[in-house]
C-alpha positions as CSV (number, residue, x, y, z in Angstrom):
1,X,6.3,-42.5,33.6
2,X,3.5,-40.6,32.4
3,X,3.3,-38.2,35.2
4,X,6.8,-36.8,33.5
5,X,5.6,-37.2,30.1
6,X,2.8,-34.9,30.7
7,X,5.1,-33.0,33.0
8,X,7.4,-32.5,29.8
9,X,4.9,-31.5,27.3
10,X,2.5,-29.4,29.6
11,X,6.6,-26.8,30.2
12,X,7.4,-27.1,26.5
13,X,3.4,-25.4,25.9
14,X,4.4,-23.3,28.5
15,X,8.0,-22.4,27.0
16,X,7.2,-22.5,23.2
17,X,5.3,-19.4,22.8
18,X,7.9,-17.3,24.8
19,X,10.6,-18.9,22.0
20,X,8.5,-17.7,19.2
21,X,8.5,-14.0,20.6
22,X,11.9,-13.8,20.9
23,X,13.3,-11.0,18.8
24,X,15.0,-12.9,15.5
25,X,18.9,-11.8,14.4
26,X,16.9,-9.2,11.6
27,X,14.5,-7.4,14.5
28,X,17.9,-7.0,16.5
29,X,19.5,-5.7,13.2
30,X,16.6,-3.2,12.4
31,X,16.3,-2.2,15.8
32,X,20.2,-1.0,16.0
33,X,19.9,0.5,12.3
34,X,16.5,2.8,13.5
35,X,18.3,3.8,16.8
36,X,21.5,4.9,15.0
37,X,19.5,6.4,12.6
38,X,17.4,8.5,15.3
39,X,20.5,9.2,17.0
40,X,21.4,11.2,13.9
41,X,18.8,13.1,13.7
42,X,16.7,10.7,11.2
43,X,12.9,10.6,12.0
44,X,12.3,6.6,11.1
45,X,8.4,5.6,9.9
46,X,6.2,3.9,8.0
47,X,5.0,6.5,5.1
48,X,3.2,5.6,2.4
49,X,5.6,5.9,-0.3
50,X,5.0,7.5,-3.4
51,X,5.2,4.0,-5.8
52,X,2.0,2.8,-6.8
53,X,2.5,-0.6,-5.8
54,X,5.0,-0.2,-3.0
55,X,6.2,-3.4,-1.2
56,X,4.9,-3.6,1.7
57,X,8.3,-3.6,4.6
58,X,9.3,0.1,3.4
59,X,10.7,2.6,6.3
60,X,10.4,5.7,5.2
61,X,14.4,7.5,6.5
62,X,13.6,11.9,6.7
63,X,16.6,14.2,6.8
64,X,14.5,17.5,7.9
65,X,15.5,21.0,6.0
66,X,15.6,24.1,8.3
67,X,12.2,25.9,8.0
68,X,13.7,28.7,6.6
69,X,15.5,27.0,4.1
70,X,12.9,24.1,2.2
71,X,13.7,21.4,0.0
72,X,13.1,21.6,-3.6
73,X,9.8,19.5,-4.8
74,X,11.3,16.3,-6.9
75,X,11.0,12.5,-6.7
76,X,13.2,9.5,-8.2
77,X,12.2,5.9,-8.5
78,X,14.5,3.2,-9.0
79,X,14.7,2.1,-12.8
80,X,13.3,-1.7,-11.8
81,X,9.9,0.2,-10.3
82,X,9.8,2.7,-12.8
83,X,7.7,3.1,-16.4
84,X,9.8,3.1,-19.1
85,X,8.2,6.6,-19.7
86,X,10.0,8.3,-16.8
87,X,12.9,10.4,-17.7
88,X,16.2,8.3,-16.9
89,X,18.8,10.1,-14.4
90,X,22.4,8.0,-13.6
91,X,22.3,4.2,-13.6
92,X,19.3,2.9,-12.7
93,X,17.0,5.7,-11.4
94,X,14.5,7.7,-13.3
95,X,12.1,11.3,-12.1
96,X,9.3,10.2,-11.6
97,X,9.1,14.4,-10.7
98,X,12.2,15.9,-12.0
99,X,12.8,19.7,-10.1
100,X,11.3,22.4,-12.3
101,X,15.1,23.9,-12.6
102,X,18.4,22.2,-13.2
103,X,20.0,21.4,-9.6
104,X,23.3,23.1,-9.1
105,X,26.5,21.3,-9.8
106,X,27.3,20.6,-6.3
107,X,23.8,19.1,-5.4
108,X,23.6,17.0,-8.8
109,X,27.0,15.6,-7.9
110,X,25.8,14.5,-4.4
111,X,22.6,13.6,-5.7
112,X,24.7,10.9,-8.7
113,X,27.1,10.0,-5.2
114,X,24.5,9.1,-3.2
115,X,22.3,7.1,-6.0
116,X,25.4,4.8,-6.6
117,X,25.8,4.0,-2.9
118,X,22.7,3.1,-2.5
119,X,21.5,-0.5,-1.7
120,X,19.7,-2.0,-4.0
121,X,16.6,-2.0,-1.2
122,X,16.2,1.7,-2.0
123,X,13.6,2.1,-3.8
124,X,12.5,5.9,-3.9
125,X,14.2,9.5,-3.3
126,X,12.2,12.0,-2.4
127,X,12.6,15.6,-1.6
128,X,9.7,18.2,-0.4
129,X,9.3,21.1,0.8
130,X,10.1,19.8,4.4
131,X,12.1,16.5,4.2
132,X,14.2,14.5,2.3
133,X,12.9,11.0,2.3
134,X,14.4,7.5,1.7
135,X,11.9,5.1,1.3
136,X,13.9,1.4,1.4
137,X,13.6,-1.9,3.0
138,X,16.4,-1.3,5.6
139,X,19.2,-4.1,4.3
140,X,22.3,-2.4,6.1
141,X,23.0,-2.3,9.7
142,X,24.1,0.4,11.6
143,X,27.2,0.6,10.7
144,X,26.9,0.6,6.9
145,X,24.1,3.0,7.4
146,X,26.3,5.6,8.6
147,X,27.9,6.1,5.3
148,X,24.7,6.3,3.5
149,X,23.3,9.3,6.6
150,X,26.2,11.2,5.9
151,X,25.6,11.2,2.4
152,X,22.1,12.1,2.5
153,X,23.1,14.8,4.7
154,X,25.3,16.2,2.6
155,X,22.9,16.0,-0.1
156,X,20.4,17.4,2.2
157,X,22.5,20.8,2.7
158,X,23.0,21.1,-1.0
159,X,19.5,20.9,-1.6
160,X,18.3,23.1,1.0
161,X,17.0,26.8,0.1
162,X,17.7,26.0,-3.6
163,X,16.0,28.8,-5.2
164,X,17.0,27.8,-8.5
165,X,15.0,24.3,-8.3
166,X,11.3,25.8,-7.5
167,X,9.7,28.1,-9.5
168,X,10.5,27.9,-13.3
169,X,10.6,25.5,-15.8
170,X,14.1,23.4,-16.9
171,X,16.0,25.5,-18.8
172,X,19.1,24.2,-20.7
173,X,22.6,25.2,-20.1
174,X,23.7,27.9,-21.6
């Protein structure tokens, strides 16, 4: 009898670690979301974001411009990680840096689409000269994910080459 009782417990130190590495129901979920994501063109990483006290877990998403047409320079921050001094934009975001020009209606209009579909895991919007970044803590899977590419996409292609956002100072409309 205690032959198999050491038998037992010598497999189950044997088997137990193997257990632990398996990959959980969330690793499987992330893993899908970064592949579709990368299968769309989305460069998936680990940035450090511009908050100043960033959680920890947040993937930076980058929708690349063309090289000959950049990004205007601008950042929003979602209102719960913002100051209070930080210029308000929609529900619930503010610039933490607003573009030096107005964006054009079509790309504000994306912009306030995308912002409300957002989960509420995003965190910050960023656009540079080079990318468009998401920085968030990857809540959706794949498939809800696609919605939120295409939009950012779309948003991407209304930002790109906009002249009218680098360069000069807001000026009101008029």
């Amino acid at each position: 009898m205690t032959f198999w009782l050491i038998l037992a417990v010598t497999m189950l130190a044997i088997i137990s670690p193997a257990v632990w590495l398996r990959p959980s129901r969330r690793d499987h979920r992330i893993a899908a979301l970064r592949q579709a994501a990368r299968e769309a063109g989305v460069s998936v990483g680990f940035s450090k974001s511009p908050l100043h006290m960033a959680p920890a877990d947040l993937a930076s998403y980058r929708w690349r411009y063309p090289q000959t047409r950049p990004g205007p320079r601008c950042v929003l921050v979602r209102e719960a990680h913002a100051s209070t001094q930080l210029k308000p934009y929609g529900t619930n975001w503010r610039w933490r840096i607003e573009p030096l020009r107005r964006l054009p209606a079509e790309a504000d209009q994306r912009l306030q689409q995308l912002l409300a579909r957002l989960p509420e895991d995003a965190l910050v919007l960023e656009s540079t000269r080079d990318h468009l970044w998401l920085w968030w803590g990857e809540s959706l899977d794949a498939a809800a994910f696609s919605d939120i590419e295409r939009s950012m996409a779309r948003l991407r292609d209304a930002l790109e080459g906009d002249e009218t956002s680098r360069g000069a100072p807001n000026v009101p409309p008029g």
